[in-house]
N, C-alpha and C positions, 0 to 999 in steps of 0.2 A: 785311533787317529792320533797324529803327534802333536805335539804341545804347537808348533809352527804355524801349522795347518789350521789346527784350532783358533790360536789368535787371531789367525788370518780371516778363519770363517767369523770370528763374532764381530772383529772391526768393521767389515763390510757386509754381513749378513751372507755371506757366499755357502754358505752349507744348506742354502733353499733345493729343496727336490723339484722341480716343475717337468712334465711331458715333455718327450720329446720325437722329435715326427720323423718319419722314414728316412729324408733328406740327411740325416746322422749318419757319418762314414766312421766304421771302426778303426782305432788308429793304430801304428804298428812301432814302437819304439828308434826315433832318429839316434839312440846309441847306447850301449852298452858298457859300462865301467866292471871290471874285477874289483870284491872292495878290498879281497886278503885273505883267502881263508878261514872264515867265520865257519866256524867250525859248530859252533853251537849258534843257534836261532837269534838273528839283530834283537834289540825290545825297543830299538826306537829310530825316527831320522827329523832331524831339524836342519833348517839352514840359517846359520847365521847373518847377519844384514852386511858383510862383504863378498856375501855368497857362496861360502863355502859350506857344504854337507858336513853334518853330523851325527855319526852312528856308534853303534856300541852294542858289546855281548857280554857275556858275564868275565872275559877275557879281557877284554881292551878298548879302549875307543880310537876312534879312527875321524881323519877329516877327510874331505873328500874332492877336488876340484873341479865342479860339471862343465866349466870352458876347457881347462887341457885336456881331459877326460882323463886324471891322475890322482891316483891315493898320494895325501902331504906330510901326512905323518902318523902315527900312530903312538898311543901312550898305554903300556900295559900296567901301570901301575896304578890309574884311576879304573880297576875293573870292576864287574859288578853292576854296575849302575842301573840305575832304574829312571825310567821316563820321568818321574816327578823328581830326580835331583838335576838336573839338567833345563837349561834354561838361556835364551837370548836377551843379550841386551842391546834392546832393540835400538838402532843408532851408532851403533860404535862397533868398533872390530873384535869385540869379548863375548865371548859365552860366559856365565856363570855356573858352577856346581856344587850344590848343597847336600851333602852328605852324612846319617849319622853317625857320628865318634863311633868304631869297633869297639874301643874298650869302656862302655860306661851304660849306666843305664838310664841315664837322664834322656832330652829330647836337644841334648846340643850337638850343632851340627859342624864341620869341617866347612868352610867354605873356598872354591877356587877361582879364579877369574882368569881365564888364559884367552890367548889371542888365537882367534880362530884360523887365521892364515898356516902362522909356523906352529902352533902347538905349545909357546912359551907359555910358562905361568907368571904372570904380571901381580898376583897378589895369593898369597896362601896362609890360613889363618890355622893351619896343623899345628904347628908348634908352639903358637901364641896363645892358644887354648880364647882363643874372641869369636864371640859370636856379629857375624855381619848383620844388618838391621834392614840397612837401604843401601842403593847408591841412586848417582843422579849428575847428569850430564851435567858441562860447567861448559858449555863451547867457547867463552871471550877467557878460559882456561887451557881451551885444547886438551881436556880432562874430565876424566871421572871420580865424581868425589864419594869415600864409601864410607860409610857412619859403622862404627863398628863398637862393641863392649866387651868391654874384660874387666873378671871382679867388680864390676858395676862401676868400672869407670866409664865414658862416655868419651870415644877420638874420632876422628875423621881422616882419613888419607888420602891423597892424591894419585890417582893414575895417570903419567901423562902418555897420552896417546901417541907422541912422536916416538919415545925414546922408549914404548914399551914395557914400562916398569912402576913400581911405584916410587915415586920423588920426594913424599915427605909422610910422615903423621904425628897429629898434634892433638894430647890429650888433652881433653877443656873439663869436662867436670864429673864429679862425683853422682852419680846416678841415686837417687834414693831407693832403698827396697825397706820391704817392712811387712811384717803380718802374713799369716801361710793359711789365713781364712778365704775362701769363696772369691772373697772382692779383688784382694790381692793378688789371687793367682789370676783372675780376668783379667787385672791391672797387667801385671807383668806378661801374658797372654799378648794382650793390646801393646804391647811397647816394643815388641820383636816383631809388630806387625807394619807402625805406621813409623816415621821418620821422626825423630826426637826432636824438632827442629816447629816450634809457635808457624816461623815463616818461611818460608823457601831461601836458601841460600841466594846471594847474587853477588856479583863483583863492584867496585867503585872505581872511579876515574883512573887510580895508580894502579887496575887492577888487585888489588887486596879484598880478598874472599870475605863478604859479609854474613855471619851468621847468629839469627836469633835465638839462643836457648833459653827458656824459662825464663828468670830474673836477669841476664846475662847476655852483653852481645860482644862479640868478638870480632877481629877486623884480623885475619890473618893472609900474610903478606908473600909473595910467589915465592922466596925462600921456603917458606914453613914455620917462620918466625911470627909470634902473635905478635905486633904491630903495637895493637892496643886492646882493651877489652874496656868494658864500660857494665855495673851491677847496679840494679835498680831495688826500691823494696819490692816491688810487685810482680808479676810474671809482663811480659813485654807481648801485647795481643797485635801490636798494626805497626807497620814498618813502614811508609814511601820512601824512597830514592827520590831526589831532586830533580831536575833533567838535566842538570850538568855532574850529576854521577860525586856531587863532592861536598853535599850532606843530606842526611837521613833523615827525615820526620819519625817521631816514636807515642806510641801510644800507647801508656798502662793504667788502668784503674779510672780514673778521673782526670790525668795529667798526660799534657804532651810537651816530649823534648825537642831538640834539633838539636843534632851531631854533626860536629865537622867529622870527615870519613879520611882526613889527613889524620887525627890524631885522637879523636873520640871525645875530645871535650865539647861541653854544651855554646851552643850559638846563642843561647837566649840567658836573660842576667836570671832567670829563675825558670823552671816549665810552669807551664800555662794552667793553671787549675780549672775545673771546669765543676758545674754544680751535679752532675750526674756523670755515670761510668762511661767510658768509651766505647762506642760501638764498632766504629771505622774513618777512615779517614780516604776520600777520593779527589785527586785534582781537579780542579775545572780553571781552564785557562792557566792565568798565571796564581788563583787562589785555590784555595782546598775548602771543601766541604768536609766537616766536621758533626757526627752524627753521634748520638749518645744512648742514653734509655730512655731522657725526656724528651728529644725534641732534635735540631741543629742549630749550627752558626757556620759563620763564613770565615774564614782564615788568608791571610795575604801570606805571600812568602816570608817575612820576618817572622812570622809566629805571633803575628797580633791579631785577635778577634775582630772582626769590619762591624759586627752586631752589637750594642751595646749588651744585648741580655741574648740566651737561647732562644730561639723560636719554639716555644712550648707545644708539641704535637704527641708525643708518646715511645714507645720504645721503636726506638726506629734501627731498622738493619740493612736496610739500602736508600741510595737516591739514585735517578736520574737526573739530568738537566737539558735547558736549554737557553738561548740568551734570552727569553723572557723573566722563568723561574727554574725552581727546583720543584721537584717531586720527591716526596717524599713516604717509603713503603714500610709501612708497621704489620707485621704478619700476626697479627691477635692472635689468632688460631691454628686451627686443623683447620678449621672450616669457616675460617674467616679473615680475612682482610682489609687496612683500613688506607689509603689511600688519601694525603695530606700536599696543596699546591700552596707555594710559599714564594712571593715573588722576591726581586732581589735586595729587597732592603730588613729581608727577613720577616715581612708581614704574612700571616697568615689567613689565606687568601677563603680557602674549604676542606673541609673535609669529608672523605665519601665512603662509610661504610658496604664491604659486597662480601656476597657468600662465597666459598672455596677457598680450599688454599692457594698462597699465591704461587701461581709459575710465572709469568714475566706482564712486564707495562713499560710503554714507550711512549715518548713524546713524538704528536705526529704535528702535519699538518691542522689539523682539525681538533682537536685533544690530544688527550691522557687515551692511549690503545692499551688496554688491559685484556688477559685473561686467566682465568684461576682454576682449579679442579672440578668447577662447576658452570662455569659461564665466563663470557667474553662480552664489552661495550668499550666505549668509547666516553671517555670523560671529557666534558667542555672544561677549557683554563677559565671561563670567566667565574662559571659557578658551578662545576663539578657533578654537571646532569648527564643524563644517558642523551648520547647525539642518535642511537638508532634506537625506534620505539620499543623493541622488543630486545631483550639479553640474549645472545645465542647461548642457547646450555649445553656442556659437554657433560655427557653423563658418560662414568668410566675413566678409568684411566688414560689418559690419553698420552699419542705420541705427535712428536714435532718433527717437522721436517722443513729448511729455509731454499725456495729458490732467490738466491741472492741478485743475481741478475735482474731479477723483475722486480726484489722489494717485496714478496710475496712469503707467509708464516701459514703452512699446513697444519693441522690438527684433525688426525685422527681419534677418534672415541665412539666406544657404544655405535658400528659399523658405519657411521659419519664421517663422511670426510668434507671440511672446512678448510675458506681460504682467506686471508686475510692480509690485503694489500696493505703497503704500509707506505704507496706512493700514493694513490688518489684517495686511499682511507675507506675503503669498502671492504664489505663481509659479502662470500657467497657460498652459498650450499654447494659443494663442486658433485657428490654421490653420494646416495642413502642407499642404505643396505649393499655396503660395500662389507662382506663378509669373508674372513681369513680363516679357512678350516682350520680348526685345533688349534688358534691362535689365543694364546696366554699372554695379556698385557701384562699380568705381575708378574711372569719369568723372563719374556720375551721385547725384545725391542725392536722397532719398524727402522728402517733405513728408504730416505727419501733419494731419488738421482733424478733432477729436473736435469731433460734435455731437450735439445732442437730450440734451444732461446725459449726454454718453458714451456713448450708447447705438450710434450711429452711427459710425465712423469711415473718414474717404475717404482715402486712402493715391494721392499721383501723382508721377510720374516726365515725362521729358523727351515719351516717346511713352508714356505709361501714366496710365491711372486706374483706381482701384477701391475699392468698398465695401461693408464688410463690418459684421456685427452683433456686438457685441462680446461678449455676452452669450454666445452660442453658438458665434459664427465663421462662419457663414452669411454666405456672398460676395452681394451682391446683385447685384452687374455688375464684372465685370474687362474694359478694354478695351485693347488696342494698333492706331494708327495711324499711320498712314506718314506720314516728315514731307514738307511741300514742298521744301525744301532743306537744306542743311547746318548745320541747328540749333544743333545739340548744342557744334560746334567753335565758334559764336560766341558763347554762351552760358559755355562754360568761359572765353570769353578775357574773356568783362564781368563772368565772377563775380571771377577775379585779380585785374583793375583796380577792382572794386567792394572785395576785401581790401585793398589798396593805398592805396587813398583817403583813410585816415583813420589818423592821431596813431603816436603811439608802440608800445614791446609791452606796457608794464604801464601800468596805471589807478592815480593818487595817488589810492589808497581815501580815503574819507570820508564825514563826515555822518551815516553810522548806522552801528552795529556788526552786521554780517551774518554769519552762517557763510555759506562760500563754497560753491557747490557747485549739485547736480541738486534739494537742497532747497527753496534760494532760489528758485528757476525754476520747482519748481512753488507757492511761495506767491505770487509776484509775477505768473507767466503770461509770463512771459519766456522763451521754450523757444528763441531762435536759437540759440544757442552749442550748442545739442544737434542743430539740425536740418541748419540748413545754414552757420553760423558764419559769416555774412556780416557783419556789422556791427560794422566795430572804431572806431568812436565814442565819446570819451573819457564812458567808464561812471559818473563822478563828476558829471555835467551832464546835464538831462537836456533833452530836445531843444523838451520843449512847456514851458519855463521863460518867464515874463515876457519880451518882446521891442517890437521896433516892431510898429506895425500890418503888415504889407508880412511880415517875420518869421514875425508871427505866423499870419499868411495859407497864409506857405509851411510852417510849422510843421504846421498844421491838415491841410492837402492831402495832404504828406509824409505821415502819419501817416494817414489815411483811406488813402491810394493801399497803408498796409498791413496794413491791418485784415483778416481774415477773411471771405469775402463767401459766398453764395449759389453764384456761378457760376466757373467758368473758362475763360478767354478764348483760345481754341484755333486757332492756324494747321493747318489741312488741308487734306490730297487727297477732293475730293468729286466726286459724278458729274457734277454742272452743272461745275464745274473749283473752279480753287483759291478757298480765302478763308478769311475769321476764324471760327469758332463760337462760341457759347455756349453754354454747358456746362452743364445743373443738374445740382449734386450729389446732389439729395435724387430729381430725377427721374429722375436718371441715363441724360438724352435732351438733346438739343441744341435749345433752343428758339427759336435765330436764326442766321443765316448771312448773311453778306457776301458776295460772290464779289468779288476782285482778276480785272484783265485780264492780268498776267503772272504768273511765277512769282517775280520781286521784286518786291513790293510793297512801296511806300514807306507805311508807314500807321503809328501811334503807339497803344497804350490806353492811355485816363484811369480808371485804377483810380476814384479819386475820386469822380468824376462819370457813371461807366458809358457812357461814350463810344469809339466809336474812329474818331478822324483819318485819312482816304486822300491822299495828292496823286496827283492827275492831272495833270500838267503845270503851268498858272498856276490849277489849281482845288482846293479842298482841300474835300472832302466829308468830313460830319459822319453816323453813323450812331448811334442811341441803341440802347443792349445791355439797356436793362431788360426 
């Protein structure tokens, strides 16, 4: 299965096997492409998000364009290749290829970034002997920014997407290395894995690229000229953007700054010391909540504390709010959480120790709506008691699922399935012994699709689909089927490198003032972070912003290939032998089949376009899934 495909299957859980009933019509290829004389056997087909095919033999690679039905180009100079150097970046009109050096015997790699269209190479690290780290979309850039090392320096480049190339690179710092013991080599391991970068990159009001390194933040300006840079003693842990983009709040150690983002000097006659370390920093209105390892305080936009002293609670690492108070979450444990209501003058109101770890808590109607690794209640604001006599217990791991629409939070656990309204504040048992054959909550992840205004929801897994009526709990069809091959293990390794892929660990919040949380997600409809937390794409940008045309092309596709559809696109065992299905949810019968002539099949789906690509040697057949 190809790396496309893959992604495809884990984002949406589409590589589900389910039955399918007689009503399945064999389908017969709407067209046929030459790819070239591949002369020796493809080893792989991707398409990139402006839609063009990607394939390759130990000879050459080739693009492919499935609207004209025409080969684009072909490069025989990137030959060789193998399915794991090659790779989408998902969003933009570039492939990436990682490759190792011929001449060496370390594990460093050549990297390419060419445009999928004409075959251009827009970045090539052959000759500069650097190893690529990350990249990461910049859209109010119209660019891809790539973090890259050589000799353990530390630079970043610009790709701009109009003009195809790369427009600048600007080395910022010296990289530490040190020690060839165990720990070191994990360390250095880990550092070609995640993004060098405390915070996610963002931009400021003059457009000038804002990035956190270590001690160090840099304000580098659409030239490529560093602007300003600004060095702290301490590592720089929490960043916000202002809402008018034209100064930064800063948090290290104990002390918070504010920067003008014209010129990097401090807004405040001194930063703000605080009695304990910094935990994070969240808007609320036009103030900031300021959380620590004792407790919180309130903050106004000057940078002046509203609280005379901290509110003494504990090591706290999130809050909620709302205009009565704040809530405040100290995660004690594994297996324990403590749960702190602090009204707006900073008093502290209760506090409620519960078992589990924490997964999320929201202010409702009625309380504090918690629920942890082990159980779900409802906290009163007056005095922080259980509103429903009984805890619901979730035993097992459990999965989430949001129908935003109704304001309603699924959890699956231990073959329970729970619902928990978040508009009238009710809990209901929706199905007990709701059971997922062969279903691995520690490998596997559930994907929820509420449809018909809620009424419906289809619940599927790696080899599982099922749906049920919500109303009642009435299963309409639970299926499990066998996969062709060893699914599951490639599917975890492209969901890793699909976490991998993108920016730093925190987002430079901005732009609008949000309570954080299972609320926002379900005003917005944004439910990954609950489902299957794949998407670490700097949260400040959003991906269908203003761009080139070519951009926006891939913007548009990107974002259709992940839109909620009708069907799901099924690799199985059938009695004519193997191939793809098509899955209806609503009919919950497979309304097309493909058959492959092995049990590897080299084939791609075009979420997008309702497509899927097979290569047969120098021939690449087109099948339509509508």
């Amino acid at each position: 299965m190809n790396l496309k495909q893959q992604l495809v299957a884990f984002l949406f859980a589409t590589s589900l096997l389910p039955a399918y009933k007689a009503t399945a019509q064999k389908t017969e290829p709407i067209f046929e492409i030459p790819v070239g004389n591949l002369a020796f056997a493809p080893k792989f087909l991707l398409q990139a998000s402006t839609g063009e095919l990607i394939t390759g033999n130990e000879f050459k690679l080739v693009s492919i364009d499935p609207e004209k039905k025409v080969m684009l180009w072909e490069n025989k100079d990137l030959l060789g290749l193998e399915e794991d150097d090659i790779s989408i970046i998902d969003g933009t009109p570039f492939i990436k290829i990682e490759r190792r050096k011929s001449i060496t015997v370390s594990n460093n790699k050549n990297t390419y970034i060419i445009q999928a269209r004409d075959g251009k190479i827009v970045y090539d690290s052959k000759d500069e002997g650097i190893k690529v780290r990350n990249t990461l979309i910049i859209p109010s850039l119209n660019g891809l920014l790539v973090e890259s090392v050589k000799d353990g320096l530390l630079s970043v480049s610009m790709i701009d997407f109009a003009a195809a190339k790369q427009s600048w690179t600007v080395p910022l710092a010296q990289e530490k290395t040190g020690g060839i013991g165990i720990g070191a080599l994990k360390r250095a391991i880990k550092s070609y894995m995640n993004s060098a970068f405390n915070v996610a990159p963002a931009t400021d009001a003059d457009g000038n690229l804002i990035l956190v390194y270590k001690k160090e933040i840099f304000a580098i300006a659409k030239t490529g000229n560093i602007a300003w840079k600004k060095q702290y003693d301490e590592n720089v842990d929490d960043a916000y953007m202002t809402t008018d983009k034209k100064a930064l709040f800063i948090g290290y150690k104990k002390y918070i700054d504010k920067l003008s983002t014209a010129d990097g000097k401090s807004l405040l006659k001194e930063p703000i010391k605080m009695r304990d370390e910094l935990n994070g920093i969240t808007p609320m209105g036009n103030d900031y909540i300021v959380y620590n390892e004792a407790g919180i305080n309130l903050m106004d936009a000057g940078g002046n504390m509203k609280w005379e002293k901290d509110s003494k609670l504990g090591n706290i690492t999130e809050v909620r709010f709302t205009e009565d108070g704040i809530l405040a979450i100290q995660k004690a444990k594994d297996d324990e959480t403590v749960f702190s209501w602090v009204d707006k003058n900073g008093k502290r109101v209760w506090d409620e120790t519960v078992k589990g770890g924490f997964t999320l808590a929201e202010p409702t109607a009625k309380g504090v709506m918690y629920v942890t690794t082990e159980r779900a209640n409802i906290l009163t604001y007056e005095k922080g008691k259980d509103v429903w006599n009984k805890d619901i217990k979730l035993k097992g791991k459990a999965n989430f699922g949001i129908d935003a629409g109704n304001k309603i939070l699924y959890a699956y656990a231990n073959e329970k399935l729970h619902a928990f309204n978040f508009t009238d504040v009710t809990y209901r048992l929706v199905a007990e012994d709701l059971a997922f054959k062969k279903f691995n909550a520690e490998e596997e992840t559930l994907t929820f699709d509420c449809r018909k205004n809620g009424a419906t929801v289809i619940i599927s897994a790696n080899q599982n689909v099922a749906s049920f009526q919500s109303a009642d709990g009435k299963i309409n069809y639970n299926n499990y089927f066998k996969d062709i091959g060893n699914t599951k293990k490639k599917l975890l390794k492209i969901a890793s490198v699909a976490v991998q892929a993108y920016g730093a660990g925190k987002a430079i919040q901005g732009g609008v003032n949000m309570n954080q949380g299972f609320a926002n997600a379900l005003t917005t409809g944004n439910t990954s972070q609950f489902v299957a937390g794949y998407d670490q794409r700097n949260q400040g940008e959003s991906l269908n912003q203003l761009g080139t045309d070519m951009y926006n092309e891939a913007s548009k596709r990107y974002l259709a290939s992940q839109a909620t559809k009708d069907n799901l696109y099924i690799l199985s065992e059938m009695p004519e032998g193997n191939g793809l299905m098509v899955w209806n949810k609503e009919k919950g019968e497979a309304t097309k089949k493909i058959l492959f002539p092995d049990t590897s099949p080299i084939f791609v789906v075009d979420e997008a376009t309702d497509r899927v690509y097979v290569l047969v040697r120098d021939v690449l057949k087109a099948y339509d899934l509508k």
